[in-house]
MDAnalysis code that builds the backbone (N, CA, C; Angstrom):
import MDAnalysis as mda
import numpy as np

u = mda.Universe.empty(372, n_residues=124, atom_resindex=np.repeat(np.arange(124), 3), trajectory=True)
u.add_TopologyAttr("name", ["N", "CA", "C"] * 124)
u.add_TopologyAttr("resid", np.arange(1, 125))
u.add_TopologyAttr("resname", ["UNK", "UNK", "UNK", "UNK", "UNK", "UNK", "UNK", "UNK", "UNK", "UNK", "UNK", "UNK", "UNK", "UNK", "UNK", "UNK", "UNK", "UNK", "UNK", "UNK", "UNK", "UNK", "UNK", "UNK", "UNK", "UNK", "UNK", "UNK", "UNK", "UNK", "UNK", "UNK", "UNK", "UNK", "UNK", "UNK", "UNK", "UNK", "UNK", "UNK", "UNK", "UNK", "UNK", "UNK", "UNK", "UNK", "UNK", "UNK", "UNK", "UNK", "UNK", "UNK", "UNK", "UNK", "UNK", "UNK", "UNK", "UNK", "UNK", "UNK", "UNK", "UNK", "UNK", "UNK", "UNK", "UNK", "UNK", "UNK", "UNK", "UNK", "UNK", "UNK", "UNK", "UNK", "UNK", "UNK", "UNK", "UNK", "UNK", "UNK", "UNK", "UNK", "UNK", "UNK", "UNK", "UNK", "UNK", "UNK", "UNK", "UNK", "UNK", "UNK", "UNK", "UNK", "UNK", "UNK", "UNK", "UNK", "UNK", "UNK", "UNK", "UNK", "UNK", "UNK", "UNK", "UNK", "UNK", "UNK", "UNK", "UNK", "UNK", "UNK", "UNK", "UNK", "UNK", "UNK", "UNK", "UNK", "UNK", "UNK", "UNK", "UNK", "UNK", "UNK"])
u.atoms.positions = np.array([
    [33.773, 50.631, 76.687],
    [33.613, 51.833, 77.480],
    [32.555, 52.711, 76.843],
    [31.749, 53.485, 77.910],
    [30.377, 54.030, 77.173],
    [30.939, 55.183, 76.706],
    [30.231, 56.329, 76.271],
    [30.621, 57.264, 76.043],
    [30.012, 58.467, 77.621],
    [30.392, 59.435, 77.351],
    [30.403, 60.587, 78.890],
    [28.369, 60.581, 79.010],
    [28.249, 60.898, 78.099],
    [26.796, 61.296, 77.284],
    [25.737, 59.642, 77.939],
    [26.370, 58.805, 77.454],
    [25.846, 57.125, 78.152],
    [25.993, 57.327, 79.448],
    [27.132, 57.739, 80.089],
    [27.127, 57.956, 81.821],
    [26.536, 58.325, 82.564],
    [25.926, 58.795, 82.083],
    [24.686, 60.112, 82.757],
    [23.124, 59.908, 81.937],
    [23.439, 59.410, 80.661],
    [21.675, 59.166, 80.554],
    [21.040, 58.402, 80.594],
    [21.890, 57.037, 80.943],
    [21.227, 56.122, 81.560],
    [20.588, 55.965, 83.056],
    [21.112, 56.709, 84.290],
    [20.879, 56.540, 84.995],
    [19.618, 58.157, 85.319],
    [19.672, 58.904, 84.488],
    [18.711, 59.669, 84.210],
    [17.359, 59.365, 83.787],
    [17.660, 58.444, 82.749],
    [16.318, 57.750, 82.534],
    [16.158, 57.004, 82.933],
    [16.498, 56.262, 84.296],
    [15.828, 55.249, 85.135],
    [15.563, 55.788, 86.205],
    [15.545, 57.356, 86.655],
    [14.758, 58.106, 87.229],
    [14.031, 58.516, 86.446],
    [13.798, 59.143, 85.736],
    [12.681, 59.768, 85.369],
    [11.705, 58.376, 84.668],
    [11.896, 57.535, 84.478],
    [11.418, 56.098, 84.423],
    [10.254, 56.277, 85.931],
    [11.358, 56.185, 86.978],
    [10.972, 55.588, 87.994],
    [10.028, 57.303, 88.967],
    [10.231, 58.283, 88.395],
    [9.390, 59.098, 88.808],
    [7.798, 59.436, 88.469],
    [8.242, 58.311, 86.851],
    [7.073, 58.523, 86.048],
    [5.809, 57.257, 86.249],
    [6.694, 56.176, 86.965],
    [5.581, 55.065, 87.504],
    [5.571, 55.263, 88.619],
    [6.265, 55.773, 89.723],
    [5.404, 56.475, 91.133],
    [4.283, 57.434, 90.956],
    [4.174, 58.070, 89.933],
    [2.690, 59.253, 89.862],
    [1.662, 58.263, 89.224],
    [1.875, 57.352, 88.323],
    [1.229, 56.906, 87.804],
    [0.778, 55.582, 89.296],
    [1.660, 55.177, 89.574],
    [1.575, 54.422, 90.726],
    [0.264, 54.850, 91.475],
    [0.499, 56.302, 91.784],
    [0.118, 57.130, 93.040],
    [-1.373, 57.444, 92.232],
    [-1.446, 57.785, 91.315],
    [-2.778, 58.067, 90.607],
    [-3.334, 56.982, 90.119],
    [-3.002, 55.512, 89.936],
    [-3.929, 54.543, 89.823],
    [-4.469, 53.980, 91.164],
    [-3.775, 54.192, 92.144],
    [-4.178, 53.573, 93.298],
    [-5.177, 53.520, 93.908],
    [-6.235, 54.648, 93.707],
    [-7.506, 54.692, 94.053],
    [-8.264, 54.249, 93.417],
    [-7.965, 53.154, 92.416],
    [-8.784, 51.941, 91.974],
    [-8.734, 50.336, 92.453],
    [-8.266, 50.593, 93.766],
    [-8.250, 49.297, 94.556],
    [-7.021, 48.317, 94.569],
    [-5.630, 48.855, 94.255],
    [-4.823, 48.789, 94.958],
    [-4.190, 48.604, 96.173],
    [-3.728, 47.540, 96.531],
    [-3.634, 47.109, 98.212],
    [-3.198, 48.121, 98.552],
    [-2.235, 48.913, 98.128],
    [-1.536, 50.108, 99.229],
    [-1.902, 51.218, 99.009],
    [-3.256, 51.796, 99.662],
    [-3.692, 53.231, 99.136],
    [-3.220, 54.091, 99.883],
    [-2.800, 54.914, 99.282],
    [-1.956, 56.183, 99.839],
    [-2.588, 57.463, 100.080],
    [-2.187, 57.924, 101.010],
    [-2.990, 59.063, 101.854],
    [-3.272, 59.759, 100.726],
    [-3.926, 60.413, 101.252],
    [-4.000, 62.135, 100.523],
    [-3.162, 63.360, 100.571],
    [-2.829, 64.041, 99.559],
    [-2.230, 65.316, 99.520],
    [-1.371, 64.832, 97.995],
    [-0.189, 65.559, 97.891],
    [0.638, 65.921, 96.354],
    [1.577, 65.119, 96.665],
    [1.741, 63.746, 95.922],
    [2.656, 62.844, 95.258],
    [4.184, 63.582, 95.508],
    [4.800, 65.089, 95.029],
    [5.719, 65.454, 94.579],
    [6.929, 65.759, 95.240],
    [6.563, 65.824, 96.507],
    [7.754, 66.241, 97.224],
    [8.560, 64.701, 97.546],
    [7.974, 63.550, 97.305],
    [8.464, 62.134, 97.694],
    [8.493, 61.831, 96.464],
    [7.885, 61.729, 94.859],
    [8.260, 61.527, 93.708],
    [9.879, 62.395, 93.443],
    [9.676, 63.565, 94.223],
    [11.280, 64.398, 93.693],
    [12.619, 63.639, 94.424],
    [11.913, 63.618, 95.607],
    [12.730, 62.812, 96.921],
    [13.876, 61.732, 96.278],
    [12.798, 60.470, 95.912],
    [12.913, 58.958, 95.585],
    [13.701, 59.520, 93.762],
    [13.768, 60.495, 92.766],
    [13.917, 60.404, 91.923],
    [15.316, 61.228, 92.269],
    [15.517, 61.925, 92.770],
    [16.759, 62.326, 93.184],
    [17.834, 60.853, 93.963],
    [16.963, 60.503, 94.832],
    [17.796, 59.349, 94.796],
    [18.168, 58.400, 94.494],
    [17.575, 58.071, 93.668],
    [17.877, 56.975, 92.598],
    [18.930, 57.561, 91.649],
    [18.957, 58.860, 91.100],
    [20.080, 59.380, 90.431],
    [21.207, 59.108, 90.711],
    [21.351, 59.674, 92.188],
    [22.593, 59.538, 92.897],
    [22.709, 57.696, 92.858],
    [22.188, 56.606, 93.387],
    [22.359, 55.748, 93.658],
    [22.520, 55.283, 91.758],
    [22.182, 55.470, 90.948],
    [22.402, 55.023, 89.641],
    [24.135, 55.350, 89.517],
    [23.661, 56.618, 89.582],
    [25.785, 57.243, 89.523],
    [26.963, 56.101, 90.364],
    [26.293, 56.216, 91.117],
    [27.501, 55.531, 92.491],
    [27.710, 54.165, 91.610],
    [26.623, 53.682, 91.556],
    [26.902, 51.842, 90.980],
    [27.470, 52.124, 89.360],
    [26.918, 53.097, 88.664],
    [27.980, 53.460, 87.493],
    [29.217, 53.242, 87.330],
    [29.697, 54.437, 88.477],
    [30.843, 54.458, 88.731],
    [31.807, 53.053, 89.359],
    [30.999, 52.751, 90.507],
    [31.794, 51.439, 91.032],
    [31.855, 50.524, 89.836],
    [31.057, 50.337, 88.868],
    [31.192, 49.198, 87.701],
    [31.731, 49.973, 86.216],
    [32.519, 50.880, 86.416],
    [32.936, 51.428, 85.455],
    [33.627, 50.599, 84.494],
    [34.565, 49.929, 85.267],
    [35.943, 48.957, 84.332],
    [35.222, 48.070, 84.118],
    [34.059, 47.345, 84.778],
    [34.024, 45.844, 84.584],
    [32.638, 45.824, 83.788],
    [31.982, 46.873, 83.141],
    [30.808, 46.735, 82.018],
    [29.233, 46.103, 82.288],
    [29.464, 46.017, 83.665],
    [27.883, 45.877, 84.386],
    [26.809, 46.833, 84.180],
    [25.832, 45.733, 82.763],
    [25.026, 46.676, 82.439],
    [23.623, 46.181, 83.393],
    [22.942, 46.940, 83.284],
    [21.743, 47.056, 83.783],
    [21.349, 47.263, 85.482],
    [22.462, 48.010, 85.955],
    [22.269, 48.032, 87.688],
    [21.661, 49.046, 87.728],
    [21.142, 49.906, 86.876],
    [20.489, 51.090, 86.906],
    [19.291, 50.914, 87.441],
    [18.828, 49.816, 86.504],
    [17.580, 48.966, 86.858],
    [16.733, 48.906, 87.959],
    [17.985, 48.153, 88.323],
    [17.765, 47.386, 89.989],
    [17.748, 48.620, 90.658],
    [18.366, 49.545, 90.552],
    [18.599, 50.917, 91.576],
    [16.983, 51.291, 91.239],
    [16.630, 51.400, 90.285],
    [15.134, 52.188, 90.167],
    [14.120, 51.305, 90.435],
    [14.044, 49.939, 90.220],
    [12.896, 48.593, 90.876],
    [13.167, 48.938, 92.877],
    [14.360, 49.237, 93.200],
    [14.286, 49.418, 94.613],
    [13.767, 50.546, 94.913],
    [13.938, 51.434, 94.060],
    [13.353, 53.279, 94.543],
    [11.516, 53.299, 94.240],
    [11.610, 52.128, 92.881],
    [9.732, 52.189, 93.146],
    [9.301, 51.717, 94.567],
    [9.462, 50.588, 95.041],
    [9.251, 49.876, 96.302],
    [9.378, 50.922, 97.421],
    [10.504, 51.876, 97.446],
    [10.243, 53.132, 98.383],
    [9.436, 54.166, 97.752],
    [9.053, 54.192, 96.751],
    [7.988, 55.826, 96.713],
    [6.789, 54.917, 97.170],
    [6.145, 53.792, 96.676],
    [5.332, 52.988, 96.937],
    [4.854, 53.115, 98.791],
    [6.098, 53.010, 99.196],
    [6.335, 52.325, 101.059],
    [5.625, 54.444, 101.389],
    [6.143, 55.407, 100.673],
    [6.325, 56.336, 101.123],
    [5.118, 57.138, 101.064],
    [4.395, 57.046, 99.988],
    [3.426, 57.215, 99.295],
    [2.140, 57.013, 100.676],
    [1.993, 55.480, 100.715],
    [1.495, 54.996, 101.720],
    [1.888, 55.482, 103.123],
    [2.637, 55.595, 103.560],
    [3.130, 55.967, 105.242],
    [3.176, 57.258, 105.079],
    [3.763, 57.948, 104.497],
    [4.644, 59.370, 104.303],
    [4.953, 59.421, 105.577],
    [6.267, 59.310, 105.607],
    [7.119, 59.628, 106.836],
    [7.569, 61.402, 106.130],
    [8.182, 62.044, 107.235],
    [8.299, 63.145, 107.106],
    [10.126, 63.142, 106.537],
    [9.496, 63.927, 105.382],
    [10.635, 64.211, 104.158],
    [12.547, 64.340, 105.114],
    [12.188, 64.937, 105.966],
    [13.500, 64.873, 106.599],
    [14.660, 63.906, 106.765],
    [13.775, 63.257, 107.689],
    [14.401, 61.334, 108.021],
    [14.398, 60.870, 107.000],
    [13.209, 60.684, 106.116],
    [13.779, 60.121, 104.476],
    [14.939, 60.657, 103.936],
    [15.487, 61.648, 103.618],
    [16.760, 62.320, 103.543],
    [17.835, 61.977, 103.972],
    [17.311, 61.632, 105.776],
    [18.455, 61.774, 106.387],
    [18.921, 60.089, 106.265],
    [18.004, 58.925, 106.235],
    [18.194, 57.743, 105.934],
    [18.488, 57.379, 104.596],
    [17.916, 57.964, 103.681],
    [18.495, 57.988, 102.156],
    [20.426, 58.086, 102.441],
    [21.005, 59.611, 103.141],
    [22.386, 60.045, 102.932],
    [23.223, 58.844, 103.533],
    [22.469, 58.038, 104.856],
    [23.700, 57.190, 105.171],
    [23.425, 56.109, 104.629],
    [22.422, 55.762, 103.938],
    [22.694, 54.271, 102.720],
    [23.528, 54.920, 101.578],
    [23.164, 56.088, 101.169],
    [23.766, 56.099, 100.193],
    [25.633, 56.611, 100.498],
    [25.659, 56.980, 101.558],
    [27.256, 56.733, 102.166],
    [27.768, 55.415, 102.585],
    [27.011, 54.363, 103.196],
    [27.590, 53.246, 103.187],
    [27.845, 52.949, 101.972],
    [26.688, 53.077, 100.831],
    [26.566, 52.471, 99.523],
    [28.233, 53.236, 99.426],
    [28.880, 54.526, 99.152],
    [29.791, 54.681, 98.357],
    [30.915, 54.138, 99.012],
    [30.580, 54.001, 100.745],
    [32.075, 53.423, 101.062],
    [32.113, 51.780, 100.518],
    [31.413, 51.291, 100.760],
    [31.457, 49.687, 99.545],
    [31.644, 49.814, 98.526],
    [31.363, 50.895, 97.369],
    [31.899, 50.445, 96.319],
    [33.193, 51.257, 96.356],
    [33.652, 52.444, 97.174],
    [35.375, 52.306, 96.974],
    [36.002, 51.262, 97.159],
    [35.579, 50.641, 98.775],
    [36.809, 48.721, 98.789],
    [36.314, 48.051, 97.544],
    [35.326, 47.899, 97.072],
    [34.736, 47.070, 95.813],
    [36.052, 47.632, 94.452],
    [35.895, 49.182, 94.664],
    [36.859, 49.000, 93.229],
    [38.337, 48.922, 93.691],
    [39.015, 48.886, 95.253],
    [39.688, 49.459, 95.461],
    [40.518, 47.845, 95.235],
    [39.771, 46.350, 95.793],
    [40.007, 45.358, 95.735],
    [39.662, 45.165, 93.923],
    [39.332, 45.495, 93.227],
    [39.496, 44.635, 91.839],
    [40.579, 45.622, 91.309],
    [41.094, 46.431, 91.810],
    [42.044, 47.728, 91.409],
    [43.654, 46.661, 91.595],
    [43.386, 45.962, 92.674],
    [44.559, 45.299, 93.779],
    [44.570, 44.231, 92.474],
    [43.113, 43.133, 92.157],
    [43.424, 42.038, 90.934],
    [43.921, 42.216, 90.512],
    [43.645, 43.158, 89.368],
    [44.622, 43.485, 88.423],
    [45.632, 43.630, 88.301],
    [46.508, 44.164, 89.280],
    [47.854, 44.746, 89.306],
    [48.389, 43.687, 89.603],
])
């Protein structure tokens, strides 16, 4: 079991990981990079995508609390580059990103309640 301090700074630093290779992303790209991304300020979709990856780090934390699944943080922040990347390029308007972010990340938590709710049932 991690400690409270491990709970939270791991999935902290795989945002700020993953906020820190979307700018860098976003500022190498105009050296011929297949996906060049419009113009204007990186930040409101770097804050976007790094906020959600937080939350989505927490959730899979939590759902893998008992069973010691390390490294899903990871995977949560390799999927959030692929969206600042997608976002960067298109910029859809911050809203709908929001509003499509809240119901993945609500399906995401109703799966991992049956997820812990069924290894809760194993055990017993």
């Amino acid at each position: 079991m991690t400690s409270s301090y491990g709970t939270f700074l791991k999935p902290l630093g795989a945002s700020a990981a993953l906020v820190a290779l979307g700018w860098a992303a976003w500022r190498w790209a105009a050296t011929g990079m297949p996906m060049t991304p419009l113009p204007g300020s990186p930040w409101p979709y770097l804050a976007t995508w790094g906020a959600l990856c937080l939350a989505g780090c927490l959730l899979i934390r939590w759902a893998t609390a008992h069973d010691g699944a390390e490294g899903m943080d990871y995977a949560v922040a390799v999927l959030g580059f692929a969206g600042i990347r997608l976002s960067l390029r298109h910029r859809p308007e911050l809203t709908s990103l929001w509003a499509y972010a809240a119901l993945a990340l609500a399906a995401g938590a109703a799966v991992a309640l049956l997820w812990r709710r069924s290894r809760r049932t194993r055990r017993a």
